[in-house]
VOGU-3710 file (C-alpha; in Angstrom, 3 decimals, decimal comma):
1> xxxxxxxxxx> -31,789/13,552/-130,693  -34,591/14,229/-133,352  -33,707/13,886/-137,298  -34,294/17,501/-138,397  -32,844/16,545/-142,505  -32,382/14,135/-144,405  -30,380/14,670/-147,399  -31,359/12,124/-150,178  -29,447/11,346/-153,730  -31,884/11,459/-156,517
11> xxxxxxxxxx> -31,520/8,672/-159,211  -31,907/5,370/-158,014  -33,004/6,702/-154,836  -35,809/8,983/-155,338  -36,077/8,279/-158,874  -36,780/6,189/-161,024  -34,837/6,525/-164,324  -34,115/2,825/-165,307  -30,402/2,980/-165,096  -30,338/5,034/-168,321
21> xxxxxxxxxx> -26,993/7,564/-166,737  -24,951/4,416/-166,301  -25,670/3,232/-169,497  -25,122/6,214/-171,872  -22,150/7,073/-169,780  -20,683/3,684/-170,564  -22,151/4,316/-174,255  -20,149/7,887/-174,710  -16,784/7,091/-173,034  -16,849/3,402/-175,299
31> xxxxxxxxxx> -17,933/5,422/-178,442  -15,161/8,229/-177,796  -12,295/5,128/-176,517  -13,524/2,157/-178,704  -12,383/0,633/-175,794  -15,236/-1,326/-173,499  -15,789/0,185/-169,588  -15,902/-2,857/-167,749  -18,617/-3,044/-164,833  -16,432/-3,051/-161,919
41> xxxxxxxxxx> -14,984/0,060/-163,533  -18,492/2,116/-164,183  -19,481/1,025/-161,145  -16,425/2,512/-158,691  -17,811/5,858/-160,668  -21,703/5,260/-160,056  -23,055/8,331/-157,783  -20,248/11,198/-158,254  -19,966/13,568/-160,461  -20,617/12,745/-164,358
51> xxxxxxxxxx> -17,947/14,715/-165,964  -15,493/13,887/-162,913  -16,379/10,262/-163,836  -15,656/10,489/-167,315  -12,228/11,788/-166,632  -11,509/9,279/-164,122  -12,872/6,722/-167,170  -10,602/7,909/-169,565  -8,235/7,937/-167,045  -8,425/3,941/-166,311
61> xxxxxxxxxx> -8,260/3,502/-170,088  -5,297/5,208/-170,518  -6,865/8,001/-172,716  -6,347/11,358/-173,438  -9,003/13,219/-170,809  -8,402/16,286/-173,408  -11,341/14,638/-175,001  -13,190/14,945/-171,240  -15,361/18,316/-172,341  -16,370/16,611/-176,046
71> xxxxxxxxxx> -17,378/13,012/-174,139  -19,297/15,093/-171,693  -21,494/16,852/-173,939  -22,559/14,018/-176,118  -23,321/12,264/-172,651  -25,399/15,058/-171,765  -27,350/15,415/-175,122  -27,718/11,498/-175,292  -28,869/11,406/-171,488  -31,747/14,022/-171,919
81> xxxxxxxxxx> -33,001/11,838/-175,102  -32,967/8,879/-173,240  -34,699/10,805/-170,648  -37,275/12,057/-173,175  -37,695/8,609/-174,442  -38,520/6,866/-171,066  -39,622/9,537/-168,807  -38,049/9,213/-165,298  -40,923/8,509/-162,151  -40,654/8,355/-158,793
91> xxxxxxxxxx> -39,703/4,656/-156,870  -42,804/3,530/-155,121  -43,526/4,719/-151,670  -41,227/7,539/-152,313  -44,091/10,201/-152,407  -45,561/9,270/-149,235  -42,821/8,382/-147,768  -41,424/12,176/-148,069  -44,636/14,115/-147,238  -44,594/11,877/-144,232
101> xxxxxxxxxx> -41,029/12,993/-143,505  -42,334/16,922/-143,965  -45,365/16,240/-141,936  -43,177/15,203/-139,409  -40,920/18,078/-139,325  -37,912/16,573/-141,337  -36,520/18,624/-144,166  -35,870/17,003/-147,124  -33,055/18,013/-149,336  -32,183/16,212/-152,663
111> xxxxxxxxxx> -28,388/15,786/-153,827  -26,929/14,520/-156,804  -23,696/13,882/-158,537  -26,010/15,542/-161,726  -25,192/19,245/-163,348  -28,344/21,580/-162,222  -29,533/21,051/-165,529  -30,035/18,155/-165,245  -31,627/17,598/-161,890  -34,102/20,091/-162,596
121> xxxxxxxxxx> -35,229/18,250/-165,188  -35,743/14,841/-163,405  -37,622/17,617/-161,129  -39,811/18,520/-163,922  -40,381/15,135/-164,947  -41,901/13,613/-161,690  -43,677/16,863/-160,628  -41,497/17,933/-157,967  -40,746/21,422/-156,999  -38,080/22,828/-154,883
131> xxxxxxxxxx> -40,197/24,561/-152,071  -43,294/22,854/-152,512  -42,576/18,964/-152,347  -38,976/19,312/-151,355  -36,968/21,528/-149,246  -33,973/22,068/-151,187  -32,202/20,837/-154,338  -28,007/20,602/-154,460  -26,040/19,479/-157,641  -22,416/18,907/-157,975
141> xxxxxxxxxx> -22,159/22,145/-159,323  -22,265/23,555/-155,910  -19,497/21,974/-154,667  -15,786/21,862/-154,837  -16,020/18,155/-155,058  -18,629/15,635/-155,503  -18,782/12,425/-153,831  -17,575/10,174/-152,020  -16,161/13,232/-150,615  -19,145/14,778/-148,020
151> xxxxxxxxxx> -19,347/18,342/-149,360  -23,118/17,435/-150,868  -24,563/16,509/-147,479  -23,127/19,653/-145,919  -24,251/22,138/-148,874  -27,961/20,369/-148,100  -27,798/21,384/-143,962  -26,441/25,118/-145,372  -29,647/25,044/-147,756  -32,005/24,079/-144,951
161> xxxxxxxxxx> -30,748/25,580/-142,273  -29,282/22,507/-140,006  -25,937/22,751/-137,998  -25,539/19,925/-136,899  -24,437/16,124/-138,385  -25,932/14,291/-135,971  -29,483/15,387/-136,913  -29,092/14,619/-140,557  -29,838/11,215/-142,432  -28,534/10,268/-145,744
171> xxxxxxxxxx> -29,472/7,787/-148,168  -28,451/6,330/-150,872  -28,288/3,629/-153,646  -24,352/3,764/-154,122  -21,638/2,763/-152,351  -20,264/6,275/-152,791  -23,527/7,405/-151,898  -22,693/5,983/-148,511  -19,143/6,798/-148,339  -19,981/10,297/-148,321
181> xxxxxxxxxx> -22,780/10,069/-145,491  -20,387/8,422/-143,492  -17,661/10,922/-143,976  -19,732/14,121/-143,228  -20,447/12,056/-139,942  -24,579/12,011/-140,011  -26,425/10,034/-137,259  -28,125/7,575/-139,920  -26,573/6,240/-143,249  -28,956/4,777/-145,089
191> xxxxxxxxxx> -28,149/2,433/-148,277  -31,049/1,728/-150,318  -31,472/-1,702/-152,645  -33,529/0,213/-155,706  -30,582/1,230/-157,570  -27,242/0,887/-158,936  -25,698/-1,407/-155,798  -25,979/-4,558/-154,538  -26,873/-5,481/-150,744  -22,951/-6,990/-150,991
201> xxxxxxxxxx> -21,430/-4,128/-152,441  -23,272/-1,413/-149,836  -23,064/-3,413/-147,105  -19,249/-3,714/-147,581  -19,154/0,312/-147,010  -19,619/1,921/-143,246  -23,329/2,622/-142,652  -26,136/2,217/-140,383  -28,778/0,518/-142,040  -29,121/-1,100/-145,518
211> xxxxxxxxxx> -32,932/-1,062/-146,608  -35,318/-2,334/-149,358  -36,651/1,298/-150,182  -36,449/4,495/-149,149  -39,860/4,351/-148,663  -39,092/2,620/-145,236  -37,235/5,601/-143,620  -40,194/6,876/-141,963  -40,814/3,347/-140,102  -37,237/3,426/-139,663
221> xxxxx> -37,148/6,625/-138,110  -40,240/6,080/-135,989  -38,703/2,958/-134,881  -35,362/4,550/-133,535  -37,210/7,491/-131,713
//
């Protein structure tokens, strides 16, 4: 059966933004808490939803999450300066590795625990557009939940246009990233080593394949035909 999508997160993935969300998300919930988020706490979060993971922050810390819309918003604000700052790129190989994918007759979708706003800016920033470079673009503002639940894999075969899981790959640099591939039940699940997880940590989640880049899919793909 021939791969006819695959549905790729963005940061850490595709792009390139230097770890910047994990750290000013750490940076607003420990400036609202004055309490510190320890790592194995930011990183259970890493890939969903950024105001579901400041909830589930406050949460942990025993804090009021009444404070969840205020902790939000100066995330946001400090994100797109740190964004401004260092502009985000693409990871290397991730170009060509994605036209080759088109070429080939795969649709590429891109999915993200972002807000649309967001996203469309790490669009703007590494020259992408929706139609032109990539098929389709979902946020976690078009779903009920974001992951490790699978609702952004199947909003990406809606937006292209594919019915069935077992012509989809997803990829990934999380370990909820993976989770959620695995749960919406697509042929390849795909953790990648440019981002927030370790080869331990993905590895220790159901997948496929575990790979240096996602600029190896196409070999990968090739290689399973």
């Amino acid at each position: 059966m021939t791969i006819r999508l695959a549905s790729l997160d963005m940061a850490g993935t595709t792009i390139d933004e230097g770890g910047a969300v994990y750290a000013v998300l750490r940076e607003s919930v420990e400036r609202a808490t004055g309490q510190d988020v320890p790592d194995d706490l930011l990183s259970r979060w890493s890939g969903t939803d950024k105001r579901e993971a400041i909830v589930g922050l406050l949460v942990a810390l025993h804090q009021d999450v009444r404070q969840a819309d205020a902790v939000f918003a100066a995330f946001s604000d400090d994100l797109a300066a740190a964004y401004e700052a260092d502009p985000p790129v693409l990871l290397p190989g991730v170009r060509e590795a994605v036209a080759q994918l088109r070429s080939d007759g795969v649709r590429v979708a891109l999915q993200t625990g972002y807000r649309r706003e967001v996203a469309e800016g790490l669009l703007d920033a590494v020259g992408w557009r929706v139609g032109a470079d990539v098929d389709a673009l979902v946020t976690a503002e078009d779903v009920t939940a974001s992951r490790p639940a699978p609702y952004l894999v199947f909003r990406t075969m809606e937006a292209t246009g594919v019915v069935d899981v077992r012509e989809v790959l997803v990829a990934g640099d999380t370990v909820n990233d993976v989770t959620a591939g695995t749960r919406a039940g697509a042929r390849f699940v795909v953790g990648v080593l440019t981002g927030a997880h370790t080869v331990a940590e993905l590895g220790a989640a159901r997948h496929t394949h575990l790979l240096a880049s996602l600029a190896d899919v196409p070999a990968l793909l090739e290689a399973e035909a």
